[in-house]
N, C-alpha and C positions, 0 to 999 in steps of 0.2 A: 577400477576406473574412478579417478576423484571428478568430483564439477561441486565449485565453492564459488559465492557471489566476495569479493572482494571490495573491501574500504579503502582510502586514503587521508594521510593524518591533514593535510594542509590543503593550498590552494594552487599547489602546483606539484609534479609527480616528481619525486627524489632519487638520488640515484640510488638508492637502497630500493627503493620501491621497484625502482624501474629492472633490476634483478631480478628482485624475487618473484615478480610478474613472469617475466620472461622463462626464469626457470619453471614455475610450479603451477600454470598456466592457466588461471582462472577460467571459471566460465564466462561471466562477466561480472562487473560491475557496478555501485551504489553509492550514490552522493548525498551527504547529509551536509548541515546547515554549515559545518566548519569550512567545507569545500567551497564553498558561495561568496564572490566579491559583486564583478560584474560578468557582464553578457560574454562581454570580450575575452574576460579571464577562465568562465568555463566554457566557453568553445575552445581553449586553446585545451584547457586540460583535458578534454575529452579528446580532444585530439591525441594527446601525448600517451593517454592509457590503450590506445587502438596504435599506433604507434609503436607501443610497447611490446605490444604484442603479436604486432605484425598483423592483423585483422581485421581489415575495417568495418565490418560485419558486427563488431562484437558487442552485447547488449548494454546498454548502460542505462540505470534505473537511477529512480527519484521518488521523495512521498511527495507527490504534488498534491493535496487533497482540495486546500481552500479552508475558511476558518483557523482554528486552531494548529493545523499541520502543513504549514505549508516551507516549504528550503525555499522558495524563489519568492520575492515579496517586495511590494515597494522601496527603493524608487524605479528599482530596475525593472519591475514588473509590476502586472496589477495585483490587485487584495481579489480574494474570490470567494463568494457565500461558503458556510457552511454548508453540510449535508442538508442539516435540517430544515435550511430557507426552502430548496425543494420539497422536501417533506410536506413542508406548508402551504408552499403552491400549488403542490397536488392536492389537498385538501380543498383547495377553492375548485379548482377545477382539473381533473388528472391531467389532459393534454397538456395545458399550462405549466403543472411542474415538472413534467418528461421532457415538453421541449426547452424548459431553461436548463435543468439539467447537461443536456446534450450539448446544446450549446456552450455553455461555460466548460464542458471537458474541451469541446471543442476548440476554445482558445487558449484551456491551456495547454493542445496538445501541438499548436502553432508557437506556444513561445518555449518549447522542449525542442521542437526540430531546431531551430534557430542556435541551438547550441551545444547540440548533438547528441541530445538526450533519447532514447528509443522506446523506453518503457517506462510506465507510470506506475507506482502501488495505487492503484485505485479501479474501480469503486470500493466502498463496504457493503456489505451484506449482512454486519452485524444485524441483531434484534433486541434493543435494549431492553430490560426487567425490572421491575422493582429491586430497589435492594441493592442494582450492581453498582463496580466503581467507576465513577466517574473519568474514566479513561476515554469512554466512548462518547458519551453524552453527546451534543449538538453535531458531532459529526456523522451520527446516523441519517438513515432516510426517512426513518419513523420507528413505528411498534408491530407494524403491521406486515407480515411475511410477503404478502401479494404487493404492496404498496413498494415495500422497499427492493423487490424483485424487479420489480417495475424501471423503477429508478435507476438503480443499478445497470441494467441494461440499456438506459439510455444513456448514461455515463461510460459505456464502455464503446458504446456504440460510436460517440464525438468525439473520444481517443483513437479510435480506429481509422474514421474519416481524417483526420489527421496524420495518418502515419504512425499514431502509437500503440504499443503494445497494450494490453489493460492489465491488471493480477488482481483475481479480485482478494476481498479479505475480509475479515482474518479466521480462519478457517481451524477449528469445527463451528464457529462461533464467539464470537468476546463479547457480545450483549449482554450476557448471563453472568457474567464472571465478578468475584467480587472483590479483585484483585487487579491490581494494573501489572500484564504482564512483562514489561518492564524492570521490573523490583521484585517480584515475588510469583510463586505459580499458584494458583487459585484452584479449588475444587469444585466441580459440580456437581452437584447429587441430584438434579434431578432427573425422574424415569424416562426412557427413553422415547416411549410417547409421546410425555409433553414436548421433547427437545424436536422430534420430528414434525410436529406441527407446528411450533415458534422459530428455534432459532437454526434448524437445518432444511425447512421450507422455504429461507430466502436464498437459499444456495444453491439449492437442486435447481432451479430453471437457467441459474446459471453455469452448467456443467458442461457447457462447451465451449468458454473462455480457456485462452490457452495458458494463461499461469493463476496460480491461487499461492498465497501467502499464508502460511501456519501463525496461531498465537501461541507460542513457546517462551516461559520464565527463563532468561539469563540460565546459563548452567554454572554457576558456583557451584559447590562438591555438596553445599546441603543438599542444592535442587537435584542433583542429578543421583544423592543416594534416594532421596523420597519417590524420585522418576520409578527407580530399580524396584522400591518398595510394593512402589502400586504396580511396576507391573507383571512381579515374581506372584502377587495376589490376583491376579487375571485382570 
């Protein structure tokens, strides 16, 4: 049995696409910033890839985060805090930064229905560390596993009230990492302990969300002999 989230090169579905869809049947679906004109333009495409495949059911994802990661952005939509501005409103006062949280998934989990979007990559659940790369940075919810647990579930919680799916991410962790997985795979050495009390204690309370996102290095043939290396070495 294959299930593969599939891309599109443009802003509209081609007949090539619309083939290869049809025969080799994706699971669903993901929109990155090339796909993105207007409102009008991705409701129609999202239309054409459920279309395609006959399904109207069928998932279609987006990184909506806010801050730095966002496909959908003015003028056709709003700008949305960072992770961090939460972070920092729970510092004043937790209720404060859970409920702005929730609320700002919550709108932008109104302006994904509106154009047939069904699932969000979001929340994080990273834990950032000393040392790592700045891959993560402002888009976390903080340092702190309770804190950003917290968060996270209220981020997922205003995706939900919305109608959207959540995934959380990026999973076992990218706080740690010194490496933007991206470009290259990153190593972690540290012992298992500390990672179960930093950066996989933000994770465990959320283990009833129903998608999680892995952080996996591109597989060029280096990465995926080093993959093989480490894992013929246990």
């Amino acid at each position: 049995m294959k299930a593969f989230i599939a891309g599109v090169a443009g802003t509209e579905l081609s007949t090539e696409e619309r083939s290869f869809f049809r025969s080799e049947r994706p699971w669903g679906f993901i929109l990155f910033k090339r796909n993105v004109e207007t409102p009008t333009q991705i409701a129609a495409l999202t239309g054409q890839l459920r279309e395609a495949l006959g399904e109207p059911e069928v998932p279609i994802f987006i990184d909506q985060e806010g801050g730095r990661v966002q496909r959908l952005g003015p003028p056709n939509w709003s700008s949305y805090p960072a992770g961090a501005v939460f972070g920092q409103l729970y510092d004043i006062a937790p209720a404060m930064g859970v409920t702005a949280a929730r609320l700002s998934a919550r709108l932008i989990a109104d302006d994904l229905q509106r154009i047939g979007v069904t699932v969000d990559c979001l929340p994080l659940a990273d834990v950032p560390a000393p040392g790592a790369d700045a891959v993560i940075g402002d888009r976390a919810y903080g340092t702190e596993p309770g804190k950003v647990a917290a968060i996270a579930r209220a981020v997922a919680e205003g995706l939900e009230q919305g109608g959207i799916l959540p995934v959380v991410k990026h999973i076992p962790g990218h706080g740690r990492a010194a490496a933007d997985t991206h470009f290259r795979l990153p190593v972690v050495d540290a012992p298992k302990k500390e990672l179960e009390t930093t950066d996989f204690a933000a994770f465990r309370p959320l283990a009833d969300l129903p998608m999680a996102m892995l952080c996996f290095a591109p597989t060029t043939p280096s990465n995926r002999r080093r993959l093989l290396r480490q894992s013929s070495n246990g």
